[in-house]
C-alpha positions, 0 to 999 in steps of 0.5 A, spaced: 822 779 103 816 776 100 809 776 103 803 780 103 803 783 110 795 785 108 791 780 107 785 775 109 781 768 106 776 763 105 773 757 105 773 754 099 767 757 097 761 761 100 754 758 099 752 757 092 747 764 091 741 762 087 742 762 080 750 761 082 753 757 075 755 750 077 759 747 079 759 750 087 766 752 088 769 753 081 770 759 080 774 760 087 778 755 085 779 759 078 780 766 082 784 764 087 789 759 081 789 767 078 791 770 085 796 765 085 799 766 079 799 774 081 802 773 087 809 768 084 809 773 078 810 779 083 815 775 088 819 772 081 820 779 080 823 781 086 817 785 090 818 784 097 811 786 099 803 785 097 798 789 100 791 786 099 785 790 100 780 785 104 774 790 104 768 789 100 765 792 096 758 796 098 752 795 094 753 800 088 760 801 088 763 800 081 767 794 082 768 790 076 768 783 080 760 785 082 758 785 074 754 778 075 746 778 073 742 779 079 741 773 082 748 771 082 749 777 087 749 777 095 752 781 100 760 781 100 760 779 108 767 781 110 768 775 114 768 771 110 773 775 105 777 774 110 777 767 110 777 766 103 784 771 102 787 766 107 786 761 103 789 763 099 795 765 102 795 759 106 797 756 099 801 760 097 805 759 104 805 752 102 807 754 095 813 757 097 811 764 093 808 767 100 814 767 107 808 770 112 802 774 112 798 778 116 794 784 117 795 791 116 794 793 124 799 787 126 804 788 121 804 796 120 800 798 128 806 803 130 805 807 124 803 815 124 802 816 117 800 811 110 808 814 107 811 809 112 808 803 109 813 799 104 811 800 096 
């Protein structure tokens, strides 16, 4: 089954930061083409599920995706990760790469230990 029962998403975009590069909104249209492409690629090779951790990073955590010059960063809200994730499944839904989505609570609640979750 194709799908990634953890997720969340956004908006199009978050607010342009001061210092943000121009134009607004570009480089979530990139990042999301490239989750895109990642998501159909794991599904053409056969994998029935993708878990997505929707948590941001803290201030101070090494994280790739947090190396931008000092005006660019802002607090990562999680709200708005969240929206920004389902987006993206939202297209991958309309895509045809994704069947259906959700949280990890919704799909796994029952659980009583991480070893129950399909890999």
């Amino acid at each position: 089954e194709e799908g990634a029962p953890a997720a969340a998403a956004a908006d199009g975009g978050a607010p342009a930061a001061a210092g943000a590069s121009p134009p607004s909104g570009a480089r979530t249209e990139v990042y999301h083409g490239i989750l895109l492409a990642y998501l159909d690629a794991c599904r053409r090779r056969g994998f029935g599920h993708v878990h997505i951790w929707v948590e941001p990073p803290r201030l101070g955590d090494e994280y790739i995706f947090l190396g931008r010059p000092a005006a660019q960063h802002r607090p990562a809200d999680r709200a708005w990760l969240r929206r920004w994730y389902v987006a993206v499944l939202e297209e991958a839904q309309r895509r045809g790469t994704v069947r259906r989505f959700g949280g990890m609570l919704d799909e796994f609640g029952g659980i009583t230990s991480a070893r129950e979750i399909p890999m």
